[in-house]
C-alpha positions as CSV (number, residue, x, y, z in Angstrom):
1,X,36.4,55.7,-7.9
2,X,36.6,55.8,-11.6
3,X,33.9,57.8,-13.4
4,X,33.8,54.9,-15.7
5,X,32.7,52.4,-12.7
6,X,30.3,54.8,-11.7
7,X,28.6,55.6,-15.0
8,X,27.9,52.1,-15.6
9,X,25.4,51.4,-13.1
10,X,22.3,50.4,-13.7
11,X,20.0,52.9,-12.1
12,X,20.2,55.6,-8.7
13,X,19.5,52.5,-6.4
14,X,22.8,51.1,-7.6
15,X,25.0,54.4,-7.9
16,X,23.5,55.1,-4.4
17,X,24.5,51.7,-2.8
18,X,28.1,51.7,-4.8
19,X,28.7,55.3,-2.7
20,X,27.4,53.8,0.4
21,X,29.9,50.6,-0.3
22,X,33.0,52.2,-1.1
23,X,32.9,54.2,2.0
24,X,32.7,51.2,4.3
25,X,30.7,52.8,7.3
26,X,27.6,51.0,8.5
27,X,24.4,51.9,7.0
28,X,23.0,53.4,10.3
29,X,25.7,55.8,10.7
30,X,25.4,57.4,7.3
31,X,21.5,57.3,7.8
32,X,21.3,59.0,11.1
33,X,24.0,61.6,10.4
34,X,22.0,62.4,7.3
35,X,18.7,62.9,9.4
36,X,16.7,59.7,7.1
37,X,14.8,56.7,8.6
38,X,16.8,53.1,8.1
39,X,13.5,52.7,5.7
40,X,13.8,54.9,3.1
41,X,17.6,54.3,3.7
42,X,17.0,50.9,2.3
43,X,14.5,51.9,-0.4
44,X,17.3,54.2,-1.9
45,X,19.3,51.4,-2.1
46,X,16.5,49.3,-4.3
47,X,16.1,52.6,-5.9
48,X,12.6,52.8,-5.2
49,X,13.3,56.1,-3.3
50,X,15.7,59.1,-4.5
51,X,18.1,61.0,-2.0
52,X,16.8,64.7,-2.1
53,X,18.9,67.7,-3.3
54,X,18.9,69.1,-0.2
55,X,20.5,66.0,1.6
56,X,23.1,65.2,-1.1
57,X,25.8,67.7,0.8
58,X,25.5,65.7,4.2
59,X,25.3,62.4,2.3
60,X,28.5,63.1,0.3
61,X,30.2,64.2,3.4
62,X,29.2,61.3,5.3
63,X,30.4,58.6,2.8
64,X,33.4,60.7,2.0
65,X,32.7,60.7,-1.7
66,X,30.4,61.9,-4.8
67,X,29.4,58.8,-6.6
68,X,25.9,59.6,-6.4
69,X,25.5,63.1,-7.9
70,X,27.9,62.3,-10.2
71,X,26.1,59.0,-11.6
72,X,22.8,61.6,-11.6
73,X,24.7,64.6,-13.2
74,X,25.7,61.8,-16.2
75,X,22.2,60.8,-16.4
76,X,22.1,64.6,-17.5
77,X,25.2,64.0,-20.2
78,X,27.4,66.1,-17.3
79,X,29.4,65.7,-15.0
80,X,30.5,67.1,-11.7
81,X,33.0,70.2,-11.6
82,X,34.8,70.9,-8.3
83,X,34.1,74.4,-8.0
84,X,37.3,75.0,-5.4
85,X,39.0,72.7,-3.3
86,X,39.0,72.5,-0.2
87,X,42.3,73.8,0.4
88,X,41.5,76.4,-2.0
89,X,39.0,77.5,0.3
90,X,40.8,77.2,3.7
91,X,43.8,79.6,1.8
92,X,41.2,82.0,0.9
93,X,40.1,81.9,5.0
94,X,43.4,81.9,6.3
95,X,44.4,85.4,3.8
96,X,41.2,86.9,5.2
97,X,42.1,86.0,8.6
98,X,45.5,87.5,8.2
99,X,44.4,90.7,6.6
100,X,41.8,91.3,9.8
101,X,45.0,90.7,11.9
102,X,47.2,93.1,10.3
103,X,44.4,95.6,10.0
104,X,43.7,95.5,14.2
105,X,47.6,96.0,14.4
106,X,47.7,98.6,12.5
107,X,45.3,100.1,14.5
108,X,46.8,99.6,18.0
109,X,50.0,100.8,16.4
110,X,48.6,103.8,15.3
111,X,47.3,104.2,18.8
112,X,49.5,103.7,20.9
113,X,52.1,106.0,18.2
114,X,49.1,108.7,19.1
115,X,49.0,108.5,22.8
116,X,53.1,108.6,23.1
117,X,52.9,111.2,21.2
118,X,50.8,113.4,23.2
C-alpha cells in the first residue's frame, strides 16, 4: 500500500478499516485472532474506539500489513522503520543454531578422540 494512500485518510477509523480492507479476511477472523469483541471491532472502524498498543502486533499480523501504525506514527510527523526483516532475523537464528551444532560436535569429537585414546 502506498504511504501516500495511507496518509491521506481522514482519521484512525479510516486507516483502521483501509488495513482491515486490503487484507480481505472477514472481520470476525481478524477480531477473534486478535482477542476483541465484534463491538469494539466495529467502533474502531467508525473510529470511535482506538486499537491498543499492546494489540497492534497481532493486529498487524493478522491483516498481513501495517497501515494502521503507520497512518498513527504520521499523525506523529514519522513514520515506521523496519527494524530487521524477517529474513534478517531467521539468518541470525539459523547462524546461532549452526554454531550450537558445531559446538556439541566438537565436543563429542573431543570425546570420543579422549576415550580412543585411553
Amino acid at each position: 500500500m502506498p504511504l501516500e494512500m495511507i496518509r491521506r485518510q481522514a482519521n484512525a477509523g479510516a486507516a483502521f478499516t483501509l488495513a482491515v480492507s486490503s487484507c480481505g479476511l472477514p472481520d470476525q477472523s481478524i477480531y477473534e485472532f486478535v482477542g476483541i469483541d465484534a463491538g469494539t471491532f466495529s467502533k474502531m472502524k467508525k473510529g470511535l474506539a482506538t486499537l491498543q498498543a499492546e494489540d497492534w502486533p497481532k493486529f498487524c499480523y493478522a491483516v498481513n500489513n501495517r497501515i494502521y501504525p503507520e497512518w498513527c506514527a504520521f499523525q506523529l510527523g514519522c513514520t515506521l522503520v523496519e527494524i530487521k526483516t524477517e529474513a534478517e532475523r531467521r539468518a541470525e537464528a539459523a547462524e546461532k543454531r549452526a554454531e550450537e551444532a558445531e559446538l556439541k560436535v566438537r565436543v563429542l569429537l573431543e570425546t570420543f578422540h579422549a576415550r580412543a585414546a585411553a
